[in-house]
N, C-alpha and C positions, 0 to 999 in steps of 0.2 A: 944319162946322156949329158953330156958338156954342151948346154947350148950354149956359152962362149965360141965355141968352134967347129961352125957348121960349112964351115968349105968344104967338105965329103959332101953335103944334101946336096949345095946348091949344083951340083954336078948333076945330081939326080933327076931334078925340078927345071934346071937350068933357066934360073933365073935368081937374083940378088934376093935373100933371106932376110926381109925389112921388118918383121913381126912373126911373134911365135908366140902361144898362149901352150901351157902344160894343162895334162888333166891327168889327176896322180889319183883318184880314185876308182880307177877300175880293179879287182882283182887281180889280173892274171896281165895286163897291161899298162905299157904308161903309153899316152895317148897325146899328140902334140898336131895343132894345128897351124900349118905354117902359113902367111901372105891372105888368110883366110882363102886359101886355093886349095891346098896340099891337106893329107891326112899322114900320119906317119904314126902306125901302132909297133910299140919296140915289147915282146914277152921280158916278166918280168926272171924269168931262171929258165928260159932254155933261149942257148945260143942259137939254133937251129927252128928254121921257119917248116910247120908239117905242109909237104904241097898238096894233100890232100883236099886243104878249103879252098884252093885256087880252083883246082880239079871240078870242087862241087857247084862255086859260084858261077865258071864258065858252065856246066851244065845246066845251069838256073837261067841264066841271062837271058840264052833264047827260047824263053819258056815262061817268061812273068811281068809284070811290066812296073813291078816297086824298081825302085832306086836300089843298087848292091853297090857291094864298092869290086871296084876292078883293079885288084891290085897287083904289083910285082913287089919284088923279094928286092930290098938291097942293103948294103953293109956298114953299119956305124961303124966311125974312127974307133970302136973299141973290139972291133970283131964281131960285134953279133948282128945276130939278120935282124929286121925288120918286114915291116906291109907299109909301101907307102902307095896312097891311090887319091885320086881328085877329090876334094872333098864335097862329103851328103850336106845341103843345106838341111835345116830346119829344129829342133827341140824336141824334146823328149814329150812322146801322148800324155796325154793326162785327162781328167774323167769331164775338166771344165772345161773342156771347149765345147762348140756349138752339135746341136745333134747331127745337124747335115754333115760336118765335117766328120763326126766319128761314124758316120753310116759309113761316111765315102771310106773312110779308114779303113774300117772294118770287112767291106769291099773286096780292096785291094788286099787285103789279110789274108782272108779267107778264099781267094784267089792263089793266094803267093803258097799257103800251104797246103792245099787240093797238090797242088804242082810238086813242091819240096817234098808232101807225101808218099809222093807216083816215083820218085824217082831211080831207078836204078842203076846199083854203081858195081864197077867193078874193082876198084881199089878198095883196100882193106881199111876200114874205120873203127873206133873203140865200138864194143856194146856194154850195154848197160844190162847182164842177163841177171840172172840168180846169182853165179858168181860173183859179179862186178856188186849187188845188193848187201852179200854176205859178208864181202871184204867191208862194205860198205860203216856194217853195222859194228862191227868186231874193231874198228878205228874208234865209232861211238863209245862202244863199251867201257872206253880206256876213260872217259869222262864223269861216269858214273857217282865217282866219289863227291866231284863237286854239284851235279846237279840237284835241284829239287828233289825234296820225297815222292814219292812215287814216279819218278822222272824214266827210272827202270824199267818198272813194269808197264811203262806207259810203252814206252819206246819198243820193248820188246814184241809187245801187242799189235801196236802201229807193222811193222815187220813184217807179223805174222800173217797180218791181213792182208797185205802187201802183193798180188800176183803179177811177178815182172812181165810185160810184154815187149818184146826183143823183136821188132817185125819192119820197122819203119827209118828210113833216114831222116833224122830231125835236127833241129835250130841248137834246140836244148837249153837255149837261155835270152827267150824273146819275153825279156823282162823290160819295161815301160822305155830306160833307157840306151837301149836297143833297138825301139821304134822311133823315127826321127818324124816330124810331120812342119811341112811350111806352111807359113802366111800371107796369102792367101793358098789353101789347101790343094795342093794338083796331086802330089803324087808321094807316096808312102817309101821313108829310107827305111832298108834294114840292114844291120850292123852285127859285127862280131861272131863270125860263127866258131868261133874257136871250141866251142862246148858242143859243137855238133858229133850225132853219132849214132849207131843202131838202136833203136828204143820204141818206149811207150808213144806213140803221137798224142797222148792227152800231154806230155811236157811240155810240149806247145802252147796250148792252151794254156796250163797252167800261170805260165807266163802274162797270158795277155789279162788274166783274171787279176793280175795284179791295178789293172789299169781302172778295172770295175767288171763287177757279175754282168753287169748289163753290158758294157763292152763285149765279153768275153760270147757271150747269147748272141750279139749280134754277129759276130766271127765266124760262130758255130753255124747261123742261118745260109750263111756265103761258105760254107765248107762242102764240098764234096767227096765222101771219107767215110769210114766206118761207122756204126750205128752210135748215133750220138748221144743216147742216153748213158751209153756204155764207156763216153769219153768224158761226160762231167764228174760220174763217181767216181772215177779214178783220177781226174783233174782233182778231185775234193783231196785224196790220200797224197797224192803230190804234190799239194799245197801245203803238206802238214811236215813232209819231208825234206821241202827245199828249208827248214829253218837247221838240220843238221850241218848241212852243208855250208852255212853262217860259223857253226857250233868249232867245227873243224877247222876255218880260216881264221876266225878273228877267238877263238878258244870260250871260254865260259862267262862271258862277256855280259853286262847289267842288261843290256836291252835281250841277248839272246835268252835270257834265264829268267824274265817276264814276260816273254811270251811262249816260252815252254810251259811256264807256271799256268797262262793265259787255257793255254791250249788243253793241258791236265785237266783242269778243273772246269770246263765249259763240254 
């Protein structure tokens, strides 16, 4: 996007464009904060905005009481759609902040996916079944030659063990920076559902386990949901899984092939 020439935004915002900060590391977006008011997520190869996350956040809203973003669809000077919506204050969790604040976190978390768990939709979303696992692997496979030894059979193992659960609508990528939290601590942003989709509800969790196990424990205490013993060990397998999906975007990468090496051999 040309931020030289943003007379399209200001129509959108409808106010003078004084300050713009880029954030060019998301995957699947680039991410621009405008007047620190605005949000404006532009995908990075499809022209075209899915309304399905509109669809799910308005069914969320009056149902949870985290911060979403409420966004609409409008159109950069180059043709493609965009999400531009009022912007979430706050920073991405992290494991150091105070316990009180990551109770209340955790709280509101485990609150927000009791809810996102229940919910029922009638528009059409991806799943993640056997199929979507199988395509999955057989992308992997093409990698084989340069990974570590035993990289293979490790992987193929991992798979095998692997039983998809396709029952739930989920986040699918409530990884640290994707939980916004302010200072002082009132109310929990969540961000980015662009990864949301039919699946396991331990992916969720997954996600926040990034933050810390003990985070993660705490979530699962404020979860009202499936039997939770039954959501860590498969939390534990989809933790092992989300490093393929590294393997595929950024390819056979230093950091991605020491901690497959990491994961092999422990």
């Amino acid at each position: 996007m040309d931020v030289n020439n943003l007379s399209w935004l200001e129509v959108y915002v409808e106010e003078p464009i004084k300050h713009i900060e880029t954030n060019d590391t998301g995957w699947d977006h680039q991410v621009y904060i405008i007047n620190q008011r605005w949000i404006l997520r532009v995908p990075r190869n499809k022209r075209r905005i899915p309304k399905e996350e509109g669809k799910l956040l308005k069914d969320l809203l009056a149902k949870t009481t985290v911060a979403l973003p409420t966004w609409r669809v409008c159109t950069t000077a180059d043709g493609r759609e965009g999400m531009l919506y009022p912007y979430i204050p706050g920073r991405p969790i992290h494991a150091r902040m105070s316990e009180s604040d990551l109770k209340q976190a955790a709280r509101q978390l485990g609150s927000f996916l009791t809810e996102l768990h229940r919910v029922t939709v009638t528009y059409k979303l991806p799943r993640r079944d056997k199929t979507y696992y199988d395509r999955f692997l057989n992308q992997i496979r093409t990698f084989y030659p340069k990974l570590p030894a035993g990289a293979a059979d490790y992987t193929e193992q991992l798979f095998n063990n692997y039983q998809p659960v396709c029952s739930t609508v989920v986040h699918g990528d409530l990884r640290p920076a994707h939980l916004l939290v302010e200072q002082p601590f009132r109310k929990l942003g969540v961000l980015d559902f662009s990864d949301m989709h039919i699946g396991d509800p331990a992916i969720d969790f997954a996600g926040t386990a990034q933050v810390s196990k003990e985070f993660m424990e705490l979530v699962l205490e404020n979860y009202k949901g499936e039997e939770k013993n039954v959501i860590r060990q498969r939390v534990t397998m989809l933790s092992k899984l989300s490093l393929y999906y590294q393997l595929l975007e950024r390819g056979p990468a230093s950091y991605v092939l020491a901690e497959l090496e990491r994961q092999i051999t422990t």
